[in-house]
N, C-alpha and C positions, 0 to 999 in steps of 0.2 A: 447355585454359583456363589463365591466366597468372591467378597468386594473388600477393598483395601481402604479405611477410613484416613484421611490424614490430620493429622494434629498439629496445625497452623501454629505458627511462633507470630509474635509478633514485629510490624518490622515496617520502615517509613516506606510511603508512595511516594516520594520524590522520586527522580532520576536517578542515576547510578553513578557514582564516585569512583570506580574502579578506572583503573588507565587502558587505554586501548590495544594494547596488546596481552591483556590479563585478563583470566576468566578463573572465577573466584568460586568453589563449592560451598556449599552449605551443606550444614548437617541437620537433619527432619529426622521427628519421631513420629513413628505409624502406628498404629493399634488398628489389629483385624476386626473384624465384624463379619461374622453372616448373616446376612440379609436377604430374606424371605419377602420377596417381591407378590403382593397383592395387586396391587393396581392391574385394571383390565386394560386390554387392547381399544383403544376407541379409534375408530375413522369416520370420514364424513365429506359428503361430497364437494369436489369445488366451488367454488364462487368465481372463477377465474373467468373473466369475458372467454368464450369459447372460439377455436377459430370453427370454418367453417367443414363441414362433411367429418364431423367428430364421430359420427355411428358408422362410418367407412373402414376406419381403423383397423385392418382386422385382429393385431393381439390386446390384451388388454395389461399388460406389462409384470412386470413384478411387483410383489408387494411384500411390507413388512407382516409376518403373522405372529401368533401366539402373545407373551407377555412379556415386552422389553424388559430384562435382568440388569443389575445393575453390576458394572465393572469393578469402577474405583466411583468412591465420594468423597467430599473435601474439598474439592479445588477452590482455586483463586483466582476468577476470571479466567479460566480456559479457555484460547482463542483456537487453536490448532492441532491438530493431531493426524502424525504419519510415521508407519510401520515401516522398522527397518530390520529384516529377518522377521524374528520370533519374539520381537519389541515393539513396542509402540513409542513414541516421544510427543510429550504436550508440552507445550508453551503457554506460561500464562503472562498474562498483557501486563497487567500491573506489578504484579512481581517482581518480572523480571524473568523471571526462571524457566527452567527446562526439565518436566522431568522424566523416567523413563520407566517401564514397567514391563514382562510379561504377565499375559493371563494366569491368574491365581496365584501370582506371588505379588511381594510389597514394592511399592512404587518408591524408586528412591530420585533424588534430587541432583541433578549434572551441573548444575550451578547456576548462576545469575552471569545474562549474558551484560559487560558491562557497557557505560557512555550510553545509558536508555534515559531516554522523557517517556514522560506519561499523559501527552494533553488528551485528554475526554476521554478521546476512542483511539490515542495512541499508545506505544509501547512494544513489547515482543509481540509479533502478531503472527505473518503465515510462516510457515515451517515446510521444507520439501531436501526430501534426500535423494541423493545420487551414488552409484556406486561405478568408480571410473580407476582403471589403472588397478587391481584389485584392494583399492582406499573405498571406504566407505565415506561422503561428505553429508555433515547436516548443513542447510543454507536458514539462515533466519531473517525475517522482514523487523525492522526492528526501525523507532523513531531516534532524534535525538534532539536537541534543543535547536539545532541549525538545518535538519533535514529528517526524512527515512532511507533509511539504506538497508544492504543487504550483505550481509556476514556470510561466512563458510567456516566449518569448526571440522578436522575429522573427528570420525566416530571410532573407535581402538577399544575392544576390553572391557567394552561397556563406561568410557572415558571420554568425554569430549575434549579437543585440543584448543588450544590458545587459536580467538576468533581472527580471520584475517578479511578485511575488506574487499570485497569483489564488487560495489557500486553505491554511487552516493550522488547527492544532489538532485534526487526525488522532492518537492516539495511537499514540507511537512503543515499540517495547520491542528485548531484543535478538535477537528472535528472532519468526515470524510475523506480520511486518508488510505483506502482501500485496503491492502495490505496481504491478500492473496498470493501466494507464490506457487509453482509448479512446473515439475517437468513434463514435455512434450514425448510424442513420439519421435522427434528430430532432435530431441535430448540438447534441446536449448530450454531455457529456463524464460518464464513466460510468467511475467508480473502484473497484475492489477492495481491501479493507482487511482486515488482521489480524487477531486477538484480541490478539498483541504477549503472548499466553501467557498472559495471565489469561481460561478460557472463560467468567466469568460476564460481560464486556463484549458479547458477541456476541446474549445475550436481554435488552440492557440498552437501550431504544430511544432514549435521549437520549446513550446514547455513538455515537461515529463509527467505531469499532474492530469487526471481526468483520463486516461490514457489505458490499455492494455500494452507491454513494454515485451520485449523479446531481446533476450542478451545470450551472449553463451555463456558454457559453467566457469568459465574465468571472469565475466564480466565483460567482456568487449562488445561491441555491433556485429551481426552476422552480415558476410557481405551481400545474402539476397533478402535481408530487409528490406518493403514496400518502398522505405525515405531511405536511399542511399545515405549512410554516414549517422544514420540518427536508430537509437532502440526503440520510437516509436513503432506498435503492432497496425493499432487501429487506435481512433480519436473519438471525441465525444460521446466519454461516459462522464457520468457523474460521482459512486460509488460502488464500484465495482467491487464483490469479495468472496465469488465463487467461478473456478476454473475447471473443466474436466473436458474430456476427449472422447466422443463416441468412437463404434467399430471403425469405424471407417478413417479415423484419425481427423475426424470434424470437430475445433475445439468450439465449447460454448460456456458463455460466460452470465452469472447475475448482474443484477444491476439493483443499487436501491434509487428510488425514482426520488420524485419530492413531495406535494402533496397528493397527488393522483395516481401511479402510474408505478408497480415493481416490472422488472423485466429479468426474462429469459433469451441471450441474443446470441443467436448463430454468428460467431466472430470471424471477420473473411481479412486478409490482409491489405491494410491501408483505408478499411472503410472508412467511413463517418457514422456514428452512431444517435450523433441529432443532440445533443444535450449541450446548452438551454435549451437552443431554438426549436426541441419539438422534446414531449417526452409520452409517451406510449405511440398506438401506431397512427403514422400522421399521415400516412401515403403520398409523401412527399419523395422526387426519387432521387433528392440528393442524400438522403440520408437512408439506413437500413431500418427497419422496422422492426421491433422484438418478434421473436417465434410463438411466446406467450405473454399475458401481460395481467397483473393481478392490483387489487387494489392496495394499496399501503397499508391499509388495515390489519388487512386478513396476511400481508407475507413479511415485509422485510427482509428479505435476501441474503444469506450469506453462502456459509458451507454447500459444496456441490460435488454430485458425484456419480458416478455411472455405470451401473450395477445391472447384468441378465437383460441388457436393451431399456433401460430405465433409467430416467436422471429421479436424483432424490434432492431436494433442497432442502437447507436448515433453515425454519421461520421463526426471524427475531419477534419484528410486532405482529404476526399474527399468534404467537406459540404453537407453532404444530409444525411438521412433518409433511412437505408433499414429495409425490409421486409424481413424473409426467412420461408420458409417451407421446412420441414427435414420429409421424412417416415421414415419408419421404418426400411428399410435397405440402410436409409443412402444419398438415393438424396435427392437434395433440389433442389426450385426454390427461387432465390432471384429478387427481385426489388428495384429500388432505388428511394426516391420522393424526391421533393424540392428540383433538383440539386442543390447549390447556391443561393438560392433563400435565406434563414436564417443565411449564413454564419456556420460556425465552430459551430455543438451540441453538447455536454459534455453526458445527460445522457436523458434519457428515461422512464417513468414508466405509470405504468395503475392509472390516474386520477381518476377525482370524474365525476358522471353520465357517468362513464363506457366509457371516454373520455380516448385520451390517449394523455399523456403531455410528450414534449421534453424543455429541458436547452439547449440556446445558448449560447456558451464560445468564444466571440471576445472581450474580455476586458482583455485577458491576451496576447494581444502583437504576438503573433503567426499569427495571422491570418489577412484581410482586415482591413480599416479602419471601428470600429466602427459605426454602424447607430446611430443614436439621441436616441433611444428607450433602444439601449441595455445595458447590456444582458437583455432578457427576459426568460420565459416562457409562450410558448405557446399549447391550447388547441386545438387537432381536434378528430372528430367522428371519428371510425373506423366501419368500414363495416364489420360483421361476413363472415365467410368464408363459400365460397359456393363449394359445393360437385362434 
C-alpha cells in the first residue's frame, strides 16, 4: 500500500485569528513514500474485570488480522476521522485544520477551521458528516476561548464552505472536554461533553458539561428529549469520547474514569451515569453501571466503533486496540491487540474495503517519543466473527 507522508510547515499553537464567518485554506507540500510495513500483528488477552458467564458467549466476535498497513503519516495530533463517499476527512486538534484524502492518493488540506483555542486537550476535535437535502454537511466539535461549539461547513467539490454555527455554550475547560460527535440512526446529532474538570457539572442538570447532549442537524432541542426544553441526553459522565450504535440502534458510549475505573456504557435516555458519586460498577440503582469496565492503565478511552457485531475501542493510556463482545444480557468478552506496538490511538472507524482504520495520537506530547512516521493512520483486515 502507498501512504502519503506530509511535510508539516510551521505555524503557532495559539488560537485562531480568522473572523467568524471565514474559513481560510492553506497550502501543504506532500511527498509520497512507500512504505513496507514490518511490524507483526500482536494481541493479548484482557485484563478487563470480566463480567459474569463470559464462556457462555456463544460468538467470539471480529477481529482485526494480518499486518496493519499504513494509510497516511505526518499528522499533527489527529483527533477524528469520517468518510464521506470515497473520502475520509481528519481534523487535527492543534492545528486547527481539516484535511481530506482518498486512498492511494495525496491528502490535501480544507483549511483551518477559524475562532479555535487550544487548552490541553482542546481544539478541532469530533468531526461527523450528514448528507441532507442532497448537500453534503461536515459538523466540527471545536473549542474557543469562551466555550466548545459545534460548526457546520458544506462539503461541494471537494471544498469546504464558510463555517456557520449550529450550537454553543458547551462549557470549555483546559482539560476533559469530551468532544465526540455523531450521527444517530434518528439522524439527530448526539454530542459527548466534559466535566472540563469541575465533577460537580456532570450531576448538575442545567449545565451542558459532563453530559451526553442530543440536538438536531440545525442545532435546536428535539421535542421528545428525556428534559423537555433541554439537549441534555443522559448525565453523569466525566469524559466521554467514544459514540457508536449497535444493530439494533442501541447507542454506547466511552468513558474516561479518574484513577481507577475506564468505562463502556450502554446509554439509555435521561439516565444518570454516577460521576463523582460512584465511578466503575457500584450497584447502586440510582445510577447505571458500565457494560465493561477496565483499569486506567491498560485503556483510556476514546475512539469507538461497531464493526461485524464488535465494538472496537481506541486505547489512549493503555496503547493498544480492544475488541469487545457484549450479548444480550450483558457479558462480554474483550481483547486487546498491538500492545504498544503503535503507541497512544485517538480513534477508530470502519474503513474503505470493509478495513478497519485506527488514528495514532503521539504528537500531542502525552505520550512516548514520537516515530519518524507519526501520527499516522493505519489500515487492517478484520476477520468476521465466528459462531
Amino acid at each position: 500500500m502507498i501512504a502519503f507522508s506530509i511535510i508539516r510547515r510551521q505555524r503557532s499553537k495559539g488560537g485562531g485569528a480568522a473572523g467568524a464567518n471565514t474559513f481560510f485554506v492553506t497550502a501543504k507540500a506532500f511527498a509520497v513514500a512507500l512504505v513496507v510495513v514490518t511490524q507483526g500483528s500482536l494481541s493479548s488477552c484482557s485484563a478487563a474485570e470480566p463480567t459474569s458467564g463470559q464462556a457462555e458467549i456463544a460468538a467470539t466476535g471480529a477481529a482485526p488480522t494480518g499486518t496493519p498497513a499504513e494509510v497516511i503519516t505526518g499528522l499533527d495530533v489527529p483527533w477524528s476521522i469520517v468518510l464521506v463517499g470515497d473520502e475520509a476527512l481528519v481534523s487535527e486538534r492543534d492545528g486547527m485544520e481539516i484535511l481530506a484524502f482518498r486512498p492511494g492518493e495525496r491528502p490535501r488540506s480544507l483549511g483551518t477551521v477559524p475562532n479555535v483555542a487550544t487548552p490541553v486537550d482542546g481544539g478541532v476535535l469530533g468531526l461527523a458528516a450528514l448528507e441532507k437535502e442532497g448537500k453534503v454537511w461536515i459538523y466540527a466539535f471545536h473549542s474557543t476561548t469562551s466555550d466548545n461549539r459545534i460548526v457546520r461547513m458544506a462539503y461541494a467539490n471537494g471544498a469546504l464552505g464558510d463555517p456557520e454555527i449550529v450550537f454553543t455554550a458547551i462549557p470549555v475547560g483546559r482539560g476533559h472536554n469530551g468532544g465526540r460527535i455523531a450521527f444517530g440512526p434518528d439522524k439527530m446529532l448526539y454530542v459527548a461533553t466534559g466535566e472540563t474538570r469541575n465533577p460537580a457539572l456532570s450531576q448538575d442538570p442545567q449545565s451542558l458539561a459532563g453530559k451526553i447532549l442530543r440536538i438536531t442537524p440545525d442545532g435546536k432541542v428535539p421535542d421528545d428529549n428525556p428534559i423537555k426544553g433541554s439537549a441534555v441526553y443522559s448525565i453523569g459522565h466525566r469524559n466521554p469520547q467514544g459514540l457508536a450504535w449497535d444493530t439494533k440502534g442501541q447507542l454506547w458510549a466511552t468513558e474516561f474514569g479518574d484513577k481507577g475505573w475506564d468505562e463502556l456504557n450502554r446509554i439509555g435516555p435521561g439516565k444518570n451515569y454516577g460521576w463523582p458519586a460512584v465511578e466503575r460498577r457500584a450497584g447502586n440503582p440510582a445510577y447505571v453501571d458500565p457494560v465493561v469496565q477496565w483499569r486506567t492503565t491498560e485503556m483510556g478511552p476514546s475512539g469507538l466503533a461497531y464493526i461485524n457485531g464488535t465494538f472496537f475501542i481506541a486505547g489512549l493510556t493503555g496503547q493498544r486496540l480492544w475488541s469487545v463482545v457484549v450479548d444480550d444480557a450483558g457479558r462480554s468478552i474483550t481483547k486487546a491487540h498491538y500492545a504498544g506496538t503503535y503507541g497512544r490511538i485517538r480513534d477508530v472507524v470502519a474503513g474503505s474495503n470493509g478495513n478497519l482504520w485506527f488514528v495514532t495520537n503521539n504528537t500531542d506530547g502525552r505520550g512516548d517519543t514520537p516515530k519518524p512516521t507519526d501520527d499516522r493512520i493505519l489500515s487492517v483486515q478484520i476477520a468476521p466473527a465466528r459462531p
